[in-house]
Every structure is written in structure tokens, then in C-alpha cells.
PAZAPA-4460 file (N, C-alpha, C; in steps of 0.05 Angstrom, whole numbers, plus 32768, in hexadecimal, padded with zeros to 4 digits):
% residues 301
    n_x    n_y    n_z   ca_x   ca_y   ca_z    c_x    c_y    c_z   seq   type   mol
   85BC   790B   7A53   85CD   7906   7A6C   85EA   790A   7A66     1      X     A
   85F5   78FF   7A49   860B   7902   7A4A   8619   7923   7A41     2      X     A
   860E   7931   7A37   860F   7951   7A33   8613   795F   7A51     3      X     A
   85F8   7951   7A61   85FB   7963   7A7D   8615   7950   7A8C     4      X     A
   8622   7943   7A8F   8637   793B   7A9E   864D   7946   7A8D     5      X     A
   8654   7948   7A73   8664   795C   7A64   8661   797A   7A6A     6      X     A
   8651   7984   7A6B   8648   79A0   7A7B   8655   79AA   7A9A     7      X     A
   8648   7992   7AA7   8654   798D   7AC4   866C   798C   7AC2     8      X     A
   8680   7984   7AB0   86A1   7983   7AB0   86A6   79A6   7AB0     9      X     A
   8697   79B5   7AA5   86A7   79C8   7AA2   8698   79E2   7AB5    10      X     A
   8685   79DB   7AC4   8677   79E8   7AE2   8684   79EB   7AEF    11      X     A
   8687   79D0   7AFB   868B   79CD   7B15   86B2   79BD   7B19    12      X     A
   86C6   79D4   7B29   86DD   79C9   7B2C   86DD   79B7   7B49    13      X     A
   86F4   799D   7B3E   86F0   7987   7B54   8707   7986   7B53    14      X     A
   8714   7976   7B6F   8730   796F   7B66   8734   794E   7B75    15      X     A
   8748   7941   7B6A   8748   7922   7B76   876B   7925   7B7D    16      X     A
   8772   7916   7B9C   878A   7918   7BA2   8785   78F3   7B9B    17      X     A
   87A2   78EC   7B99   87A9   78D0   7B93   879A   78C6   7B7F    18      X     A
   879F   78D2   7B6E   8788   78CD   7B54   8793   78B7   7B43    19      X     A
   87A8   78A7   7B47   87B2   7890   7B32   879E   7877   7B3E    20      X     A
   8787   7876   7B3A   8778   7862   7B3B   8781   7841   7B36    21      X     A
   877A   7838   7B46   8783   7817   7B34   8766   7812   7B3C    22      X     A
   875A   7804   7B21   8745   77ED   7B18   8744   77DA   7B26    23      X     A
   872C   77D1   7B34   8731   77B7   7B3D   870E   77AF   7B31    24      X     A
   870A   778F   7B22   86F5   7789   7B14   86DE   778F   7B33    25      X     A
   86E0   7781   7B43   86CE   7782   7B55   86CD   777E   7B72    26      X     A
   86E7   7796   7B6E   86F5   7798   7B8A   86EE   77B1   7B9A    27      X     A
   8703   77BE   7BAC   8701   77D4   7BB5   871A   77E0   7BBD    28      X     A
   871D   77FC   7BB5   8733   7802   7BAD   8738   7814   7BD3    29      X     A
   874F   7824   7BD4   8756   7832   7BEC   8744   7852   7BEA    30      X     A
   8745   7859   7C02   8730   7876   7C07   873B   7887   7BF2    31      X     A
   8737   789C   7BDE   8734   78AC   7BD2   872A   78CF   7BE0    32      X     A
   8733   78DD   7BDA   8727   78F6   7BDC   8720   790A   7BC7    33      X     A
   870C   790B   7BC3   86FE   792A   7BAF   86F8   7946   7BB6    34      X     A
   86FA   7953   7BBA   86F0   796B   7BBE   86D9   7979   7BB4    35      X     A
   86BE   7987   7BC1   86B1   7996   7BB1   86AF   79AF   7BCB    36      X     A
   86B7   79BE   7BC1   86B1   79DA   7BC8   86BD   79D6   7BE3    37      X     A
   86D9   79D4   7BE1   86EC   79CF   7BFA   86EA   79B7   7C08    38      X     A
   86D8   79A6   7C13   86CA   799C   7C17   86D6   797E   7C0C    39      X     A
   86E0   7972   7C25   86F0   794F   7C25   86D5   7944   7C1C    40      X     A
   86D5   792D   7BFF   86CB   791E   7C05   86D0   7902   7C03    41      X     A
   86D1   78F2   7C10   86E0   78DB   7C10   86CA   78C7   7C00    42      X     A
   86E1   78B9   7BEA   86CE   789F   7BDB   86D9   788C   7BD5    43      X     A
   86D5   7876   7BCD   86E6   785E   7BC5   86D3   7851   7BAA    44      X     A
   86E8   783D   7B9F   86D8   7836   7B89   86CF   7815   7B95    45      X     A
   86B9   780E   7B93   86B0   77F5   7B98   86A8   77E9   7B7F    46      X     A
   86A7   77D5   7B76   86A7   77C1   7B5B   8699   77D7   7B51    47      X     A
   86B4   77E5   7B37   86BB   77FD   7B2D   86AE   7815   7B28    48      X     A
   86A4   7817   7B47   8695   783B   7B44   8696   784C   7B59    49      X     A
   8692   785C   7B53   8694   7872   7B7A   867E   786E   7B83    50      X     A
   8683   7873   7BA3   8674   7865   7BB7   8685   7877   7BC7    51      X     A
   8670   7890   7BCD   8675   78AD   7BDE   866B   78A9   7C00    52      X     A
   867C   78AD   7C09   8677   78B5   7C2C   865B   78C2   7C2C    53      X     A
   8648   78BD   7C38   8632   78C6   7C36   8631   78DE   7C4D    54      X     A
   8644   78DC   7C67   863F   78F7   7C7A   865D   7906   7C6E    55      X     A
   866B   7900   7C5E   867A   791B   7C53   866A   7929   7C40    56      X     A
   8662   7916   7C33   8644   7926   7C21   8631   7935   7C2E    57      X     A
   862B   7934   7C44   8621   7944   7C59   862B   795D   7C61    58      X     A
   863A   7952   7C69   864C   7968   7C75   8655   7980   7C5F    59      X     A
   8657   7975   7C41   865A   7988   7C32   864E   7999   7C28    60      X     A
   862E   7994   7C2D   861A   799A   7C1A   860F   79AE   7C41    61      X     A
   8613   79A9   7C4F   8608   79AD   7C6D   8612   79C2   7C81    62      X     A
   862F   79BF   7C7D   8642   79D2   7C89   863F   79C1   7CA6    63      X     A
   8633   79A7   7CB2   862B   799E   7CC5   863D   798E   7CD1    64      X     A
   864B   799B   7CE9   8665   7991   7CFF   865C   7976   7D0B    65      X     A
   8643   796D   7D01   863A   7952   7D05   8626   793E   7CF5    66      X     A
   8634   793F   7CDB   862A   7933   7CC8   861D   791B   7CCE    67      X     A
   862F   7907   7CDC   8622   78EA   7CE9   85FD   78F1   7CEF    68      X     A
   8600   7901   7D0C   85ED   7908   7D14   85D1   7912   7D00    69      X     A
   85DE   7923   7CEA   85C4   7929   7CD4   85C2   7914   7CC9    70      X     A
   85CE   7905   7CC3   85D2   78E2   7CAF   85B7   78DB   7CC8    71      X     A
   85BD   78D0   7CDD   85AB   78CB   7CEC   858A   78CB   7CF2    72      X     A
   8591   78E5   7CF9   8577   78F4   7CEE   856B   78F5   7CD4    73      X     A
   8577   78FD   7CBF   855F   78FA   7C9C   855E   78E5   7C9C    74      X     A
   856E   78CE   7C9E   855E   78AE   7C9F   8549   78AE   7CB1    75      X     A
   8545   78B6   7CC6   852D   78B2   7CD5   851B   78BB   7CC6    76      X     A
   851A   78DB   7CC6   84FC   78F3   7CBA   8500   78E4   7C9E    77      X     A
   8513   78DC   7C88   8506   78D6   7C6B   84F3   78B8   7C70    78      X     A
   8500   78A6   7C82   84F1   7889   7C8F   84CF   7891   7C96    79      X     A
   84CE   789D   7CA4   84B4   78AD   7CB0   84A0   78BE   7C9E    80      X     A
   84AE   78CC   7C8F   84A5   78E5   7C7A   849C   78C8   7C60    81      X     A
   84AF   78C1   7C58   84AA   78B4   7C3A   84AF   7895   7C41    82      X     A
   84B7   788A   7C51   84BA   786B   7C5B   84CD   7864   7C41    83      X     A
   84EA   786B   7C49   84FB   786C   7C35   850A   785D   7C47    84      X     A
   8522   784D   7C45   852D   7844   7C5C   854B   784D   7C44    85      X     A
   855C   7861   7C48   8573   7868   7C3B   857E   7861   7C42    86      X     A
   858C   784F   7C56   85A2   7840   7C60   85AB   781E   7C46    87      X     A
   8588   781B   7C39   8587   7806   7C2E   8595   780B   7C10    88      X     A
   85A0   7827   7C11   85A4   782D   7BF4   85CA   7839   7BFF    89      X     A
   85D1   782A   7C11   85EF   7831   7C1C   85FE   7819   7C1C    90      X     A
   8612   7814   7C15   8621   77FE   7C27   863A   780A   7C3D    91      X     A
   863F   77FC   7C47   8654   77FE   7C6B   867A   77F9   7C58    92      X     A
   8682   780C   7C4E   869E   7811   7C43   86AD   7819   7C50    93      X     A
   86CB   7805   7C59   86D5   7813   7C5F   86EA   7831   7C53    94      X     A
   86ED   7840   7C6A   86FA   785C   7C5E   870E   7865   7C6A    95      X     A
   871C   786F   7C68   8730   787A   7C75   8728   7895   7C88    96      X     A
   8728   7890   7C9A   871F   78A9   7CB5   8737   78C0   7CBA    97      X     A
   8735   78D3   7CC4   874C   78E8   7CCC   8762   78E1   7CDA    98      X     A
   8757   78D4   7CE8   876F   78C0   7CFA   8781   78A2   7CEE    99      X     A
   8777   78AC   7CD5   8784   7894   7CBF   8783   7878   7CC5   100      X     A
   8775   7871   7CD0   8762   7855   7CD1   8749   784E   7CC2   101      X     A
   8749   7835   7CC0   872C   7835   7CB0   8710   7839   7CC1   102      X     A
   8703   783B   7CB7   86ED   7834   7CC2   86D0   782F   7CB3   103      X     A
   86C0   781E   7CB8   869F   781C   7CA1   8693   7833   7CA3   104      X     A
   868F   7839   7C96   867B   7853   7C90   8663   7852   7C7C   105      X     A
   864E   785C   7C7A   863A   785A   7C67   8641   786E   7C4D   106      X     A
   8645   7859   7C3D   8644   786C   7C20   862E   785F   7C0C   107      X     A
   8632   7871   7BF8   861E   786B   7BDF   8625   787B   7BC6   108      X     A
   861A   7869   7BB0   8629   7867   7B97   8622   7887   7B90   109      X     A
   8621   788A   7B74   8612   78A0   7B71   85EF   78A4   7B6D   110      X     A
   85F1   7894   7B62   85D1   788F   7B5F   85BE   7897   7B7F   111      X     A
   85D0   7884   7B97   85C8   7889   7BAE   85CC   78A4   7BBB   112      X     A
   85E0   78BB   7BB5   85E8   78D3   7BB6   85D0   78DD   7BB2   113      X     A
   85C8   78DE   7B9C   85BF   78F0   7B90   85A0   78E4   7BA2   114      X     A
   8591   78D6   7BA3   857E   78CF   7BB7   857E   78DD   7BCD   115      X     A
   8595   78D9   7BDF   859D   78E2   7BFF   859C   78FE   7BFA   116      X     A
   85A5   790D   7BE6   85A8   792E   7BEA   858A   7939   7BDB   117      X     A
   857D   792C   7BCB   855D   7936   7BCA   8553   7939   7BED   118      X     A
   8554   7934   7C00   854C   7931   7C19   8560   7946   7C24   119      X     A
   857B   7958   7C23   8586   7963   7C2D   857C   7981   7C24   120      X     A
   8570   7991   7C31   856A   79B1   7C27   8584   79C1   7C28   121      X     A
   8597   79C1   7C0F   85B3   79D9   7C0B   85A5   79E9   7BF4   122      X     A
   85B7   79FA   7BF0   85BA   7A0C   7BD8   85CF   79F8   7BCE   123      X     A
   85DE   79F1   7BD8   85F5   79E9   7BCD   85ED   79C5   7BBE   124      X     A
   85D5   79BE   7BC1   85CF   799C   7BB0   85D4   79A1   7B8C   125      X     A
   85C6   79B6   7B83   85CA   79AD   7B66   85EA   79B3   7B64   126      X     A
   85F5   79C4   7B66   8617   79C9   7B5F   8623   79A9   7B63   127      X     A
   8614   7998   7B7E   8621   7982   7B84   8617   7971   7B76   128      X     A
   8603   7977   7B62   85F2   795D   7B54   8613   795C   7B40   129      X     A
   8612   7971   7B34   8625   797A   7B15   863F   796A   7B1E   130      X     A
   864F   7978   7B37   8667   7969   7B3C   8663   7945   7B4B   131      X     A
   864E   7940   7B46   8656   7925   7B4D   864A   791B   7B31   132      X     A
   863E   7927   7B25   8639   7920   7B02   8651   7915   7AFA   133      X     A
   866C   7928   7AFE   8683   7934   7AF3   8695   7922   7AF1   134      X     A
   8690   791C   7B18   869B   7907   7B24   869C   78EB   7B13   135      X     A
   8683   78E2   7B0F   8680   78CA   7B07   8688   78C6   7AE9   136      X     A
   867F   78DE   7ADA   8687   78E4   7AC2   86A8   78DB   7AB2   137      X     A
   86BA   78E4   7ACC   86D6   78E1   7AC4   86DD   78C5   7ACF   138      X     A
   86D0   78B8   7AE0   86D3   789D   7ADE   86CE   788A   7AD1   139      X     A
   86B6   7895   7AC1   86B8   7881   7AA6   86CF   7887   7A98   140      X     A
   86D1   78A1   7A8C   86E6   78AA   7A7D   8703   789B   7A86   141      X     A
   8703   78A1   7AA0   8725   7890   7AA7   8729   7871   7A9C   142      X     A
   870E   785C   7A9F   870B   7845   7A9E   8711   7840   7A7F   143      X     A
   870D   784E   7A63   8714   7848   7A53   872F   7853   7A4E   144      X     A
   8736   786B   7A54   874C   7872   7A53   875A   787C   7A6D   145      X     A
   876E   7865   7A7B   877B   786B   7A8E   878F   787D   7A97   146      X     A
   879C   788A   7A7E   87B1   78A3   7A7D   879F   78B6   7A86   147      X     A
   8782   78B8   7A84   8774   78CF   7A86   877C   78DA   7AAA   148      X     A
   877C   78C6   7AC1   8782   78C6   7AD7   87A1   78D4   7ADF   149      X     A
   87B6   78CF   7AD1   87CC   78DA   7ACD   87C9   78F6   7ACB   150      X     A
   87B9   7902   7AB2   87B8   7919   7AAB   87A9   792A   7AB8   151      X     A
   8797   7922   7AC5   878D   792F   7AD6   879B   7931   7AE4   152      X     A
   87A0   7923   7AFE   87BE   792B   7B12   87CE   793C   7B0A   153      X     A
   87D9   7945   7AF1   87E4   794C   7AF0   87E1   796B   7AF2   154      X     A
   87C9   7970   7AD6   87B8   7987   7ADA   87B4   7995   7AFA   155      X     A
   87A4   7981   7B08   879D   7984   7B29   87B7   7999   7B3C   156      X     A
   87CE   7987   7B36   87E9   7990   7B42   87EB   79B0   7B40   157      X     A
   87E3   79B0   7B1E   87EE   79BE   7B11   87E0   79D7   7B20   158      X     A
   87CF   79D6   7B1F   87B5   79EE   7B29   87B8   79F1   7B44   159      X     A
   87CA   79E4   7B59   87CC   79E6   7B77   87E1   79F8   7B75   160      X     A
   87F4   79FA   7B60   8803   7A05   7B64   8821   79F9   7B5F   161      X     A
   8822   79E6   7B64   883D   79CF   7B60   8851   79D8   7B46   162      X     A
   8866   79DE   7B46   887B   79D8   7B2E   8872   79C1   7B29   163      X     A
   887C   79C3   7B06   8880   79B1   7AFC   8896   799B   7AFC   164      X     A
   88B3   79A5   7B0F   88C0   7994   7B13   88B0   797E   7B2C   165      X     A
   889C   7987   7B44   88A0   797A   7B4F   8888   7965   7B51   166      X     A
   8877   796E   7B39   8864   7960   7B30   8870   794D   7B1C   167      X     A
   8882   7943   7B18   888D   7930   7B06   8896   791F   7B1C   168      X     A
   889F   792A   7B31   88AC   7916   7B47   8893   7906   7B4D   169      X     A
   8880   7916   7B61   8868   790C   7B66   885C   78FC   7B4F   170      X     A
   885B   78FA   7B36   8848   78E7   7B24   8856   78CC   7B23   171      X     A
   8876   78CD   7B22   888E   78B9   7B24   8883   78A9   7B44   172      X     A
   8884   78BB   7B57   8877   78B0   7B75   8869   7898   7B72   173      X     A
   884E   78A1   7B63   8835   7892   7B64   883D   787E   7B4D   174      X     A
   8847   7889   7B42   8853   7866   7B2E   8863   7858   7B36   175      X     A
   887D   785E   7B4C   8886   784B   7B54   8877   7840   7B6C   176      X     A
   8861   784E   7B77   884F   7847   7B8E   8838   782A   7B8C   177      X     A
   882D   7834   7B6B   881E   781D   7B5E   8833   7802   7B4D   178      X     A
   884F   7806   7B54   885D   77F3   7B43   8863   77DD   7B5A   179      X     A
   8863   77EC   7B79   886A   77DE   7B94   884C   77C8   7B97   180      X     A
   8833   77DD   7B9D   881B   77D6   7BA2   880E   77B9   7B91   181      X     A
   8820   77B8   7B77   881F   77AA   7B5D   8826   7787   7B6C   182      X     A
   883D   7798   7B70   8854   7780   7B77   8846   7770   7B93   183      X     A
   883E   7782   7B9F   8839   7775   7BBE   881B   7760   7BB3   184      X     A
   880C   7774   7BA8   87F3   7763   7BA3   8800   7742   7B95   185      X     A
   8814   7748   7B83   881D   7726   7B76   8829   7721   7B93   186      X     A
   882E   771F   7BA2   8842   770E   7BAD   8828   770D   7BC6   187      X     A
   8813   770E   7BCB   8801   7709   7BDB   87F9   771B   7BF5   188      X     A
   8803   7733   7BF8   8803   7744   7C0A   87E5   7759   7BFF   189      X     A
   87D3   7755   7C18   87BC   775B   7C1B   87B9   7770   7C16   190      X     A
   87A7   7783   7C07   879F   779E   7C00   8791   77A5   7C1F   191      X     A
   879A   77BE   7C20   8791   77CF   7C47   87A6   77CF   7C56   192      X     A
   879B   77C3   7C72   87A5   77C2   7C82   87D0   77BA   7C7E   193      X     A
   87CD   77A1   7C71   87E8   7796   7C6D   87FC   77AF   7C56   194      X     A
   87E5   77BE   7C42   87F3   77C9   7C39   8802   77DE   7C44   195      X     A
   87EE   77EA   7C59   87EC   7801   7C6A   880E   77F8   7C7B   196      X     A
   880F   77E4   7C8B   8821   77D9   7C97   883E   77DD   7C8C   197      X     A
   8840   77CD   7C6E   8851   77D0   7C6C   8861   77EC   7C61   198      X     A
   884A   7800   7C4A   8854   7816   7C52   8861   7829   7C64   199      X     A
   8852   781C   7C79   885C   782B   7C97   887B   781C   7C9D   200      X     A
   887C   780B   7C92   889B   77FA   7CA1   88B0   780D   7C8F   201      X     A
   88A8   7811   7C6F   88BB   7826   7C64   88BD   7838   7C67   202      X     A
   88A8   784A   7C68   88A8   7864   7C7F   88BA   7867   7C91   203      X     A
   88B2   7853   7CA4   88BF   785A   7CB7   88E5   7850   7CB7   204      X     A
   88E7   7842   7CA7   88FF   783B   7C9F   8911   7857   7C92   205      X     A
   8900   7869   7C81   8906   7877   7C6D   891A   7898   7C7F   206      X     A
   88F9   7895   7C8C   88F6   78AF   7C9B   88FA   78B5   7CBB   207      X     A
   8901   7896   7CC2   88F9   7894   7CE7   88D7   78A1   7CEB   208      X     A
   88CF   789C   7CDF   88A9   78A9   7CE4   8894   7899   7CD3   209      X     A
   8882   7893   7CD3   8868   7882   7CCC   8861   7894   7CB3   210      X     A
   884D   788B   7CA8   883B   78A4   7C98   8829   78B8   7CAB   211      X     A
   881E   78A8   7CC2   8814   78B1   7CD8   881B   78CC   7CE4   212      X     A
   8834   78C0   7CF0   8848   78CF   7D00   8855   78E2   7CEC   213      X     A
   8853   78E1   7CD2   885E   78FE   7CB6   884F   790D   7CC5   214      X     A
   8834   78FA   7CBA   8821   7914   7CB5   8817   7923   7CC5   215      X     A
   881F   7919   7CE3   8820   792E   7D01   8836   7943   7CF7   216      X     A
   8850   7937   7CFA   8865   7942   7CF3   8865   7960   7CE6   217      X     A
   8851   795B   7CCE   884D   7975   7CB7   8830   7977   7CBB   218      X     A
   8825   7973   7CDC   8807   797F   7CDB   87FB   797E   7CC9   219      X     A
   87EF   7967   7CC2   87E3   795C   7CAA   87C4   7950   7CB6   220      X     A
   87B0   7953   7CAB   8794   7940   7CBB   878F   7928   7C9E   221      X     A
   877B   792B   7C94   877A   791E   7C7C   8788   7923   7C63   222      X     A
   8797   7936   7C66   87A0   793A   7C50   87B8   7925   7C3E   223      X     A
   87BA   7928   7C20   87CE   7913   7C1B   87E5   791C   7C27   224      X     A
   87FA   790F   7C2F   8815   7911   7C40   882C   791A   7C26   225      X     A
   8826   7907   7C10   883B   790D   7C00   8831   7927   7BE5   226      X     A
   881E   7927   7BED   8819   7941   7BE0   8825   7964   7BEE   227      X     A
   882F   795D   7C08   8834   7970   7C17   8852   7966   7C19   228      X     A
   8863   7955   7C0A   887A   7953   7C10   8893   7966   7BF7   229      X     A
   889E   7968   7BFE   88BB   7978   7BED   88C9   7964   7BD9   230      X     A
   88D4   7977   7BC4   88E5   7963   7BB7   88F3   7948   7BC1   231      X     A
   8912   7948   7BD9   8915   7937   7BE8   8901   7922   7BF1   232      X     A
   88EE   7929   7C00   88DC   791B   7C05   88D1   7902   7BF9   233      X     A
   88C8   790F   7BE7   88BD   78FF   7BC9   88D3   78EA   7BC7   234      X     A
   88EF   78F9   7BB6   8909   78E7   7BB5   8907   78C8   7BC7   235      X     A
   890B   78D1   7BDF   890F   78C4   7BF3   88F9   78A9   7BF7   236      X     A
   88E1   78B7   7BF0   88C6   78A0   7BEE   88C9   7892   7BDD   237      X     A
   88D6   789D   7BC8   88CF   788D   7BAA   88E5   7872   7BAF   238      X     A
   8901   7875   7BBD   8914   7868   7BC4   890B   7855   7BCD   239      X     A
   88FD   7855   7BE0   88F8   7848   7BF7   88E6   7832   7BEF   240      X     A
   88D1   7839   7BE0   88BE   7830   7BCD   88C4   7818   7BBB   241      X     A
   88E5   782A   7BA6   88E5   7819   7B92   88FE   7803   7B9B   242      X     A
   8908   7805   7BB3   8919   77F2   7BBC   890B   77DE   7BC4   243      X     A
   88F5   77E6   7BD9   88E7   77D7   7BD4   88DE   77C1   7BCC   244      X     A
   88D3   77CB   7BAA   88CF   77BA   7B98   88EB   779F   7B8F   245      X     A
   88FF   77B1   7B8B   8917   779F   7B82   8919   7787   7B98   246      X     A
   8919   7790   7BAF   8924   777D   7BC9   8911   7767   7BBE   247      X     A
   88F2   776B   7BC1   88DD   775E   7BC3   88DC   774D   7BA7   248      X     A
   88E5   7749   7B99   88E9   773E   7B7D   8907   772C   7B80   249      X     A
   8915   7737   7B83   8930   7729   7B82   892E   7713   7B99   250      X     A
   8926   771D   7BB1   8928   7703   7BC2   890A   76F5   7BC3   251      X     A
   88F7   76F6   7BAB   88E1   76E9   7BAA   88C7   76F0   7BC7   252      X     A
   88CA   76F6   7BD4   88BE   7700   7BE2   889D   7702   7BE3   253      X     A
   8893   76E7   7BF6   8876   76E0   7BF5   8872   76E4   7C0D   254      X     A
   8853   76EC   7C0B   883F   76EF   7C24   884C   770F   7C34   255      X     A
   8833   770E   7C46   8847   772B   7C51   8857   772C   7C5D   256      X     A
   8861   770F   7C74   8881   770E   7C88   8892   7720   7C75   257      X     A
   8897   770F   7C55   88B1   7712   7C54   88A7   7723   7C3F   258      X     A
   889C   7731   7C30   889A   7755   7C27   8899   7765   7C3E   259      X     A
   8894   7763   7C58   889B   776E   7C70   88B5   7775   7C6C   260      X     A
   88CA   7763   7C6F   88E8   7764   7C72   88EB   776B   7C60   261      X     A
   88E8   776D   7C49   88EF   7781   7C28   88EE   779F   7C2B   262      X     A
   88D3   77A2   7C3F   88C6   77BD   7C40   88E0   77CE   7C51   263      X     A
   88E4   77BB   7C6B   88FB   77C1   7C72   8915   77C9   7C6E   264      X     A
   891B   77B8   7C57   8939   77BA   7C4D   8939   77D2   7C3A   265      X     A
   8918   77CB   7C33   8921   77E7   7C1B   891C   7804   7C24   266      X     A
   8915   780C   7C3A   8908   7824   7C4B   892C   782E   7C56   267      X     A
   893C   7817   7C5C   8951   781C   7C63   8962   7819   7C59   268      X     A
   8962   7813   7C42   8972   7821   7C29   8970   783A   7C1E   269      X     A
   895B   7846   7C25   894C   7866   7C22   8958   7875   7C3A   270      X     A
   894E   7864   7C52   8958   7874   7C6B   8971   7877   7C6A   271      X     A
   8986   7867   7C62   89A3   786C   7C63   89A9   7885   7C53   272      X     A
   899D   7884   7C3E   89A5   7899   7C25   8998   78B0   7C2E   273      X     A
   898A   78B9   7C3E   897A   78D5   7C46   8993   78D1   7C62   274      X     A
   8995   78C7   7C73   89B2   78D1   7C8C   89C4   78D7   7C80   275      X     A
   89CF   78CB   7C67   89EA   78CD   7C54   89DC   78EE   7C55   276      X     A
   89CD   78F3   7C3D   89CE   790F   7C2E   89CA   7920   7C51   277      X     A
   89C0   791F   7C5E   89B8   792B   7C81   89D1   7933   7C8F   278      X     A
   89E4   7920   7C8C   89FC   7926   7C94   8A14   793C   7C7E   279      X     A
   8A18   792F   7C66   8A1B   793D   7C58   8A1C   795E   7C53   280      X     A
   89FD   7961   7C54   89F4   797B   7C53   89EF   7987   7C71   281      X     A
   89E8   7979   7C80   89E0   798D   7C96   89C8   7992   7C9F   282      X     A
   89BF   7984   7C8B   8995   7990   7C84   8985   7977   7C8C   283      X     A
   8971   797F   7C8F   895D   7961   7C96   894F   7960   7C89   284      X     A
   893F   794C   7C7F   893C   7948   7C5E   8917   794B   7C64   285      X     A
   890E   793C   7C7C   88F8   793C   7C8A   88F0   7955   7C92   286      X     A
   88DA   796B   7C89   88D4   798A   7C8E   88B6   798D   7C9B   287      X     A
   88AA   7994   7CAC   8891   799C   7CB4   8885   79AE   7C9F   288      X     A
   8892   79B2   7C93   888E   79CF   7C7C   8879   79BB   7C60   289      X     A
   8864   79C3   7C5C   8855   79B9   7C47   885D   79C3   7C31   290      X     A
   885D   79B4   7C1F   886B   79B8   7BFF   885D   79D5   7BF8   291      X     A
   8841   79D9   7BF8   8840   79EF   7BEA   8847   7A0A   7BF4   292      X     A
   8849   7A22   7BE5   8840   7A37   7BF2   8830   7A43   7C01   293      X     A
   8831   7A57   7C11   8812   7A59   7C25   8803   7A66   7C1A   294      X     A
   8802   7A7D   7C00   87E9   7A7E   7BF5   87DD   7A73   7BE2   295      X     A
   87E9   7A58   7BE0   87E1   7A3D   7BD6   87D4   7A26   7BE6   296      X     A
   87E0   7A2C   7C00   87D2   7A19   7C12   87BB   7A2C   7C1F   297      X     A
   87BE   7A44   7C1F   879C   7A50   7C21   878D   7A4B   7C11   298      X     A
   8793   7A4B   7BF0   877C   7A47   7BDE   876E   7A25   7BE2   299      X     A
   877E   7A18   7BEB   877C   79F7   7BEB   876F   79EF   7C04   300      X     A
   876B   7A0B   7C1D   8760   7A04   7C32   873F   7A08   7C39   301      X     A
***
């Protein structure tokens, strides 16, 4: 087993956006995205393993504009056919939807994957056996060695196309992103929804716009937002971010009221400094224009 998931590393190419993982012993971490063969698939880690969207797995292996609906259906005919009840091998996770809300959805681990897609007729199931081999493969690997998650990101960037200058911004991003997320978890501010919140109060402090409202802004659906942002951009987030953190430390700052008002002060300590350079220059620092090139954002589409 362990030869063929080493094998599978070098088959089948995958890619993970927001790949700086944080561990939680027997928690659950925020939506994730993987890719196999273009193909979103959304997963999260539940007491420390993946636990895959079971109708994006559909949809990937299906090409089917109504994955739900086939979910629907093979639970019935495998119920009927083999008196399998596959729902009992799912749990109800929440995920992050296109419309950037959560919602429960049925997923399953891998073990349960690989069950659900014996019952799906593709060409395309064994390629998906290998990359979710792959999948699972590098999450052990991350769990002993956590730099391994770094380097990948980085690699990943690397292969989209990204300079290297601005893939140093972005890795800085996600470290001052997990140094905030750090901070809020000590001081009692709820993982989700509250996190979601107060992000949005810096955002919108930063930028006059939500993450929401960006990612209309730069015609964005699921995609990561700050993976499509510009040098500035980045700058500007990371500001906003790590003020943030300072406000939220220095004036002690518990529960979410008052990291609320931190989120605030520090989004507009960012926002001041992007009108400063706006006026200055002339330029608006905020672009509809996606970071990459376009026959970079064709290969990625």
C-alpha cells in the first residue's frame, strides 16, 4: 500500500489552494479546495483527516450539472441492488458553498470515497482512486512534518505561474493570517461564522468592500480571492491583518465585541494607508484585474 500511494504522488497532478493547514486534535478545520482534473473539490479535515464533498466527487468523476440529484439516485438503486444504505458511511459537514456561506453537505472520509465511486460507472474512477491515494498520502506526510505544507504552496504557486516576488508576499499573507486566527482563537473568538465576521469588518475597513463584495468586484465564484490579488493588494491585507493583531494584544481584547473593535481599528489603519498612497499616486490600489496572466488563467480554468 505504501509503494502504490508513493507511485500515485508521481501519476496523478493535484493542486491545494490555502494549503497552510492548522491541526486541530479533534476538531474541524475551514473548507479547503483540491483539484483533480480541473475539477473543485471541496474538503475539510474532521478529527485529523479529509472528509471529501461527496456530490463534488460526483460531479467530477460524472461531468453531471446535477450531482445532488445522482447522489440521490445511487443511494436509492445501491439500497435496492445491494441493501447498502451509503448515507450511513457520510456525515452532514459543514462547507463553504459558491455563494460563500456555509452549508451541511454529505461528505466522507476516504475509505467512504472510495466505496461511493465503486457504484459510479467513469473511465475517470481509477485515476481518482491514485489522486485521492495522493491526497491522503501527503497528509500524513504534512502531520509529521509541517514545513512540508509551506513547500508545497510554494511549489503549487510556482507552477500557476506566480513570480517569485509575489509568492513570498502571499506565504508572509498566510502567516500573518494564521498569527491573527492564533490570536483570536486565545482571546475566545469562535472559529466560522465570528471568524468570517470579523474578517469582513477588516476588509471592509481596508478596502470599502467585504471579501464577498472583492470577489464580485474581480468576478470571482469559488475561487481563492487572495490568490487573484496583486502585489498592493496582498500589502494592504497583510496590514490590516497584522494591525490587527497588535491592537488586539495591546488593549487585551476578549470575546468577539471587543476583537470586533480591534478588527476595526486595524482595517483602518490599512484603509488610511491605501487613500494616502491613492491620492498620492493617482491609482487605485483595488483592480478587477486577476493577478495572473490570461494564458495562465486559461491553463487554471
Amino acid at each position: 500500500m505504501y509503494h502504490t500511494l508513493v507511485r500515485s504522488r508521481q501519476i496523478v497532478a493535484a493542486w491545494n489552494y490555502k494549503l497552510k493547514i492548522k491541526d486541530m486534535n479533534n476538531g474541524i478545520t475551514t473548507t479547503k479546495i483540491a483539484i483533480f482534473q480541473k475539477k473543485e473539490i471541496r474538503k475539510i479535515l474532521y478529527k485529523n483527516e479529509w472528509w471529501f464533498s461527496v456530490t463534488d466527487v460526483i460531479e467530477a468523476l460524472t461531468d453531471s450539472v446535477k450531482s445532488r440529484d445522482y447522489w440521490y439516485r445511487m443511494k436509492v438503486r445501491v439500497k435496492s441492488e445491494d441493501g447498502i444504505e451509503l448515507s450511513t458511511i457520510c456525515r452532514q459537514l459543514k462547507l463553504v458553498s459558491s455563494d460563500g456561506k456555509e452549508y451541511k453537505v454529505d461528505c466522507a472520509n476516504t475509505e467512504g470515497i472510495f466505496r461511493i465511486i465503486q457504484s459510479i460507472p467513469s473511465p475517470k474512477a481509477e485515476p481518482f482512486k491514485r489522486w485521492l491515494a495522493r491526497v491522503g498520502y501527503e497528509r500524513v506526510q504534512e502531520i509529521e512534518d509541517p514545513e512540508l505544507a509551506t513547500k508545497r504552496a510554494r511549489a503549487i504557486y510556482k507552477a500557476k505561474g506566480y513570480p517569485d516576488a509575489w509568492i513570498e508576499k502571499r506565504m508572509r499573507g498566510i502567516e500573518v493570517r494564521e498569527t491573527l486566527t492564533d490570536e483570536w482563537n486565545k482571546r475566545g473568538v469562535k472559529e466560522g461564522k465570528e471568524y468570517a465576521i470579523l474578517t469582513a469588518e477588516i476588509s471592509k475597513a481596508t478596502f470599502d468592500m467585504t471579501p464577498s463584495e472583492y470577489r464580485k468586484f474581480k468576478g470571482l465564484e469559488r475561487e481563492n480571492l487572495r490568490d487573484h490579488m496583486n502585489d498592493l493588494e496582498l500589502i494592504f491585507t497583510m496590514l490590516g491583518e497584522a494591525s490587527t493583531t497588535e491592537i488586539a494584544k495591546s488593549k487585551d481584547a476578549k470575546g468577539f465585541d471587543e476583537n470586533e473593535i480591534a478588527a476595526k481599528k486595524g482595517g483602518n489603519i490599512a484603509g488610511g494607508a491605501r487613500k494616502n498612497l491613492e491620492e498620492e499616486t493617482g491609482k487605485k490600489v483595488s483592480t478587477k484585474q486577476n493577478y495572473l496572466p490570461e494564458e495562465s488563467q486559461n491553463f487554471l480554468s
